[in-house]
Phi, psi and omega in degrees: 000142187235129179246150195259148186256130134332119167282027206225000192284177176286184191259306170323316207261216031189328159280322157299336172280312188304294191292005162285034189237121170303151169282175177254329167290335184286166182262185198307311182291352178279332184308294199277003134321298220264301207299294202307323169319278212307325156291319181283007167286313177313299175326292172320282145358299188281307175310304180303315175303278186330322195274328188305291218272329167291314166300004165233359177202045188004262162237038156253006184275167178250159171274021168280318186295333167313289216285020178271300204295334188300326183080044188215160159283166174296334181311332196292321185293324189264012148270006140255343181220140182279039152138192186294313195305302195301331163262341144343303182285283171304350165289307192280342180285297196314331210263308176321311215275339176309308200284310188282275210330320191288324181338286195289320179300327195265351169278357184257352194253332212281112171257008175220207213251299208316302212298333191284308185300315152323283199295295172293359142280302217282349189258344185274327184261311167298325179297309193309307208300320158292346201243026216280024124319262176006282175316315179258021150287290216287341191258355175272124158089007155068044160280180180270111189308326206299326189256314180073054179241045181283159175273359179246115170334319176275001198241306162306339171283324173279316155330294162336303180289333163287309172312299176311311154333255198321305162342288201297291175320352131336272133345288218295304178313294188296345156279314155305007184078351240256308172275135156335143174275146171191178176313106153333307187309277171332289182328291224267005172239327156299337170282339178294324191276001202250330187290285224296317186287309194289324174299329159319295195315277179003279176302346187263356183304150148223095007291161138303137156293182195283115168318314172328304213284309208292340215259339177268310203290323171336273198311344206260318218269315184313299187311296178347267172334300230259359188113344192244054203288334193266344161261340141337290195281008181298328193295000000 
């Protein structure tokens, strides 16, 4: 792949690219080793530029200001990426399939309703909080996490998909007695809409409070909903 130069790369991406370009004594599959390295650096890059300028303008930035904060020409993004959308799309999958893999590990791991419920605050506030591009990508434009009525497809689909995770777990809950019986659903877009207001309050906080402190009063205000006021108060 051959990328257009800019006057604007970093001094970083440009020693890193550089020292990625095959010899002509190597052999081919060692060539196109190197080819594939050297794109997926460019990819990383772009992507990290790309989540900075969407958490400050959302899917309305362009991709000149991408590729101005990237420090590249514009040519460059659409020889690696078809355009604003695609990375759009690749900002937000990477960061969903991180959040469902722990997702799941901690509903497969979890042995009761308390534990599912815990470890997911503690997994919603420690990801955000490590991550707040991200987070005010997911908070631009004031959709519902709960409702999944966002206008992009791939961010309602990953919503969804969480509500159904907690749902099940839920279920589960409620069949061992564990919780009350009720809408499984309903529950599991209020927990969700619970992720969303306190991690809101959070970023706009001055100071922000202690994540520690929001993964307890979350975790304290969930049980409460769900049926489970004597482990709320347990904390």
């Amino acid at each position: 792949m051959d990328f257009e130069w800019g006057t604007k790369e970093t001094e970083r991406y440009s020693a890193m690219t550089m020292s990625c370009y095959p010899d002509a004594s190597m052999s081919e599959a060692i060539q196109q080793q190197i080819r594939d390295q050297r794109e997926q650096l460019w990819r990383e890059h772009l992507c990290a530029a790309a989540e900075r300028v969407f958490a400050r303008r959302g899917s309305t930035a362009t991709v000149r200001e991408i590729a101005k904060e990237a420090g590249i020409a514009v040519g460059t993004i659409y020889n690696v990426y078809g355009g604003k959308n695609e990375l759009w799309r690749e900002v937000l999958r990477r960061h969903h399939d991180a959040l469902t893999e722990r997702a799941r590990e901690i509903a497969a791991n979890a042995g009761d309703i308390t534990a599912v419920i815990a470890g997911g605050a503690r997994l919603a506030v420690e990801y955000y909080t490590a991550h707040e591009d991200f987070l005010r990508i997911q908070l631009w434009g004031g959709h519902a996490w709960g409702l999944g009525d966002d206008e992009t497809d791939l961010q309602r689909q990953a919503w969804q998909a969480g509500v159904m995770l907690i749902a099940a777990s839920l279920r589960s809950a409620m069949d061992r007695g564990e919780i009350p019986e009720g809408d499984a659903e309903e529950l599991a877009r209020l927990v969700l809409a619970t992720h969303q207001v306190g991690l809101a309050g959070w970023i706009n906080a001055d100071p922000r409070p202690d994540p520690e402190a929001l993964i307890e009063r979350l975790t304290r205000y969930l049980l409460r909903l769900i049926g489970i006021p004597d482990a709320a108060a347990a904390l």
